[in-house]
N, C-alpha and C positions, 0 to 999 in steps of 0.2 A: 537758666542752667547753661554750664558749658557743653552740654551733652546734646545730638541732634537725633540721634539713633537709639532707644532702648530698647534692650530685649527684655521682659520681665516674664518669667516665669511661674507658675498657680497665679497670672492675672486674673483671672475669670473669680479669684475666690475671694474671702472675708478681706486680709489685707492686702493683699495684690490687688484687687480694683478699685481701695483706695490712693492705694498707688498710685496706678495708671490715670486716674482722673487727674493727678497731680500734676504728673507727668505732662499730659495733655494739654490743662493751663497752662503750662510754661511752655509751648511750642515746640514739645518733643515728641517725635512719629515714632512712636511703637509698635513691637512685635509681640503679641500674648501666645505664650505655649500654656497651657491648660487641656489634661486628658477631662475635666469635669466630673472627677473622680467627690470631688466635694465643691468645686466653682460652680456657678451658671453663668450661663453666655447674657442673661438679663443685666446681670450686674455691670457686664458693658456694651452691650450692641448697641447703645445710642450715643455712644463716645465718637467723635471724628478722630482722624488723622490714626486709627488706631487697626494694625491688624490682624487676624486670628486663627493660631491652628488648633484645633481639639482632639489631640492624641497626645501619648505617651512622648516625655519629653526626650526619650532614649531612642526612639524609633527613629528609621534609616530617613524618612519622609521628614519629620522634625527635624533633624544635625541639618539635611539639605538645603531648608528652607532659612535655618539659623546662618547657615553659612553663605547662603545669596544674600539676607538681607545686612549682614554684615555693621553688627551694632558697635554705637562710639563703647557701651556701655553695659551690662547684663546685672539684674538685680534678682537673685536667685533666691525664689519664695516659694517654688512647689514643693508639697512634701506630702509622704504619708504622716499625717500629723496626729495621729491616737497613738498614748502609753499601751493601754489597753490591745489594742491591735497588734502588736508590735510583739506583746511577749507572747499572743496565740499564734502570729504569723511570721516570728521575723526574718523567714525568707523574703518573705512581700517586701517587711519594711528593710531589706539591707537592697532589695530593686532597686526602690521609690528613693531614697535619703542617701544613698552611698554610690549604687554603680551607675546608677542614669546621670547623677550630680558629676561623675569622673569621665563620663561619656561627654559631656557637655562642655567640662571645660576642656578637654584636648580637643574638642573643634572649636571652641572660641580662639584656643591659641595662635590656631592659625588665618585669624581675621583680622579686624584693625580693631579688634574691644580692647580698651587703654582700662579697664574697669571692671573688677568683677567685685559686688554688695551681696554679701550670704545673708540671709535670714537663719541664726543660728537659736538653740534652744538655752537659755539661762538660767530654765526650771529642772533644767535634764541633766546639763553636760556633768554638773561639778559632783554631781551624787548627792550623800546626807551631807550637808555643808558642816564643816568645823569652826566656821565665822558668819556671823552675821551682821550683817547684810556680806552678802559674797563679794568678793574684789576680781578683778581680770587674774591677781598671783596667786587665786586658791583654785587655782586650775586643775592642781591634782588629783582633786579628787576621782570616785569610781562611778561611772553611771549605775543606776538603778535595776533599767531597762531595756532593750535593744533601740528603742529609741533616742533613747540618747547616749549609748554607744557608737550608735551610727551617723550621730549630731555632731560628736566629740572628735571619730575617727576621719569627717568630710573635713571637722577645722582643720583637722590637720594635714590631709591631703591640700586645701588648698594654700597652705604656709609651705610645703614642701612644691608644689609645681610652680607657683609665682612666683617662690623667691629671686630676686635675681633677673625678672621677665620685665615685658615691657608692658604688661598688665598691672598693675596694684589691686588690693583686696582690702575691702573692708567686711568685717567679720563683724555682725552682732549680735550678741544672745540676749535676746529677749525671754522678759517676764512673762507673764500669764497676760496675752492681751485680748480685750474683747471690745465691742462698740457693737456699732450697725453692720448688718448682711452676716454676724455671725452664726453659726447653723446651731436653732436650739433642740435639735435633734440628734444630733451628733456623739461620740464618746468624749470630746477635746469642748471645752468653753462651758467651763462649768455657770461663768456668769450669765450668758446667756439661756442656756438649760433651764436656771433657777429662775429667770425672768419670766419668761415663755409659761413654764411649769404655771406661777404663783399669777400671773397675769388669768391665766385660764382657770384658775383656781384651783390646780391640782397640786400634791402632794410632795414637794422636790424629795429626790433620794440624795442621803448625805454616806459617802463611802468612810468608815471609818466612828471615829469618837466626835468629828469635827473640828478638832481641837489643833490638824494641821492646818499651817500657815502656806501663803501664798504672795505675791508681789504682783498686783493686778495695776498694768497701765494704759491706756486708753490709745484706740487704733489710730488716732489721730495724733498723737505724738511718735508714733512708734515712726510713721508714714515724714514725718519732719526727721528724726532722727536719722532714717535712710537716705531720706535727699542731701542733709547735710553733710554724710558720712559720703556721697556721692561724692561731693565737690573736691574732697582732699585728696591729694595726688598719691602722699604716702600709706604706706599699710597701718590698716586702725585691726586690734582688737578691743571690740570695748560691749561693757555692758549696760543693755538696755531697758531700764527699770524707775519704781517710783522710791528707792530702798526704802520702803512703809512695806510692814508687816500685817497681815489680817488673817482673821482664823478663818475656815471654812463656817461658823458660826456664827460668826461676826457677818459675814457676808449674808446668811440667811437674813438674819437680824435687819441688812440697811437693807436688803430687795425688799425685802415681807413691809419694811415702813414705808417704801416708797411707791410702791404697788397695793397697798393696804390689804397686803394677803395676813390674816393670821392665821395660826396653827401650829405644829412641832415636824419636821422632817422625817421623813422615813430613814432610819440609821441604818445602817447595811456593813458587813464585814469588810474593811479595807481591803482594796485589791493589789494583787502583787504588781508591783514596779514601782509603786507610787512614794513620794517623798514626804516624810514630815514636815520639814520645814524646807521655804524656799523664797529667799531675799534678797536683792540686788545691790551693789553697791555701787552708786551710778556718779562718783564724782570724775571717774576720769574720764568720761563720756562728756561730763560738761566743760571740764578744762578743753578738750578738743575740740569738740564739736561746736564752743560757745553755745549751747542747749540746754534746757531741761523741762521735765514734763509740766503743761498747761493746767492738766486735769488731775483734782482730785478724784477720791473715790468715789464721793456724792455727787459732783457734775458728772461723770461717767454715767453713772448708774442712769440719772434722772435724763440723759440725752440716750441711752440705752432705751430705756422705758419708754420716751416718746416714739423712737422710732418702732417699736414693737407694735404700738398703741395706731400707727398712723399705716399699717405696712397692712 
């Protein structure tokens, strides 16, 4: 990498410390901000060249420390990440996703980061999609939820403070991604939920008919797509997806075969914010970035399940 300096942001968590490990192979000294609000410090305290504060990314002690260690680079992945949380709380979630995110970049401004990489939402921003698989030009659409309201309203705070700077942005709104260290306890990662649940032999909850769709891509491409969205000097917005469609059905369907759980899900009333359909259209992702994803849905799953099984 041409990068010696990163800062990444929710490193401690699901794709942030696959990040960071990345990062690391390639001989880049990084800075993890993580409050550990949903990270653990296991996920990296055995990394070298790596180092870490655990508070709020917004806080006067965090900017201070961002701003001594003065990164080539900033790869912004912390969030309040639940739909669900978001429409009971979204004072919390416009904290977490909008004002500590606004707080951050006016002190990167005045560093030497040539680089700011958002981890944006692509299941959230565009609302009930009118095309499918979604393109970067069906932007219009209306969020659902204050989550991604406040996904949609960060894109655009950072196209309006960069433009013109000597920072560039890369913007990417990711699918539905899951892999290894994602938390199956949580409201966000329904793959892993249903993993953990049928592993144990318990009953997954399916919110709705199940009949909504999803765009699930695998944390290890997601982590590729970042790096190489790194390298380009110009502004990317682009989306990060497998544009393959799956119902939430369909998804009980390939865990339950692959975990040899049977049974039928618990069906439960759809909760509000949540999307019926939501599908990526990722070719202009691969024009640029020269990329596209490694994993299907049946390698995920079955490197999913091992790491459950081995953990």
């Amino acid at each position: 990498m041409k990068y010696k300096k990163a800062l990444v942001t929710g490193g401690a968590g699901f794709i942030g410390s696959h990040l960071v490990e990345e990062l690391v192979k390639n001989n880049v000294k990084v800075l993890v901000v993580d409050n550990l609000l949903t990270g653990k410090k296991s996920n990296i305290d055995k990394l070298e060249n790596v180092e870490a504060i655990y508070d709020d990314l917004g806080s006067d002690e965090s900017l201070k420390i961002i701003e001594t260690f003065n990164p080539d680079i900033c790869f912004h992945l912390a969030a309040q990440s639940s739909v669900v949380i978001s429409v009971e709380d979204p004072l919390l979630d416009f904290e977490h996703n909008l004002l500590q995110p606004i707080k951050l970049l006016q002190k990167l401004m005045i560093t030497d980061c040539k680089k700011f990489v958002f981890s944006s939402s692509g299941g959230t921003i565009f609302g009930e999609p009118n095309v499918i698989p979604t393109s970067e030009k069906d932007y219009a659409g209306e969020p659902a939820s204050p989550y991604g309201v406040a996904k949609k309203k960060l894109n655009e705070f950072i196209m309006l403070m960069l433009d013109n700077q000597k920072m560039s942005y890369s913007i990417l709104n990711l699918a539905n991604v899951y892999g290894p260290r994602q938390d199956p306890h949580g409201e966000a990662g329904v793959m892993s939920i249903f993993t953990g649940k049928m592993l144990n032999n318990e009953i997954p909850i399916v919110y709705g008919d199940g009949k909504q769709t999803r765009d699930y891509i695998f944390v290890t491409d997601v982590v590729s797509a970042l790096i190489k969205s790194s390298e380009i000097d110009e502004n990317l917005f682009l989306n990060i997806g497998t544009s393959k469609e799956t119902t939430v059905n369909e998804l009980v369907s390939l865990i339950g075969s692959i975990t040899s759980w049977e049974g039928e899900p618990d069906y439960k009333p759809q909760r509000d914010g949540e999307l019926l359909r939501s599908v990526l259209n990722n070719e202009k992702a691969k024009k640029s970035l020269d990329w596209e994803p490694e994993y299907n849905i049946n390698k995920g799953i079955e490197e999913l399940v091992d790491w459950f099984k081995n953990e």
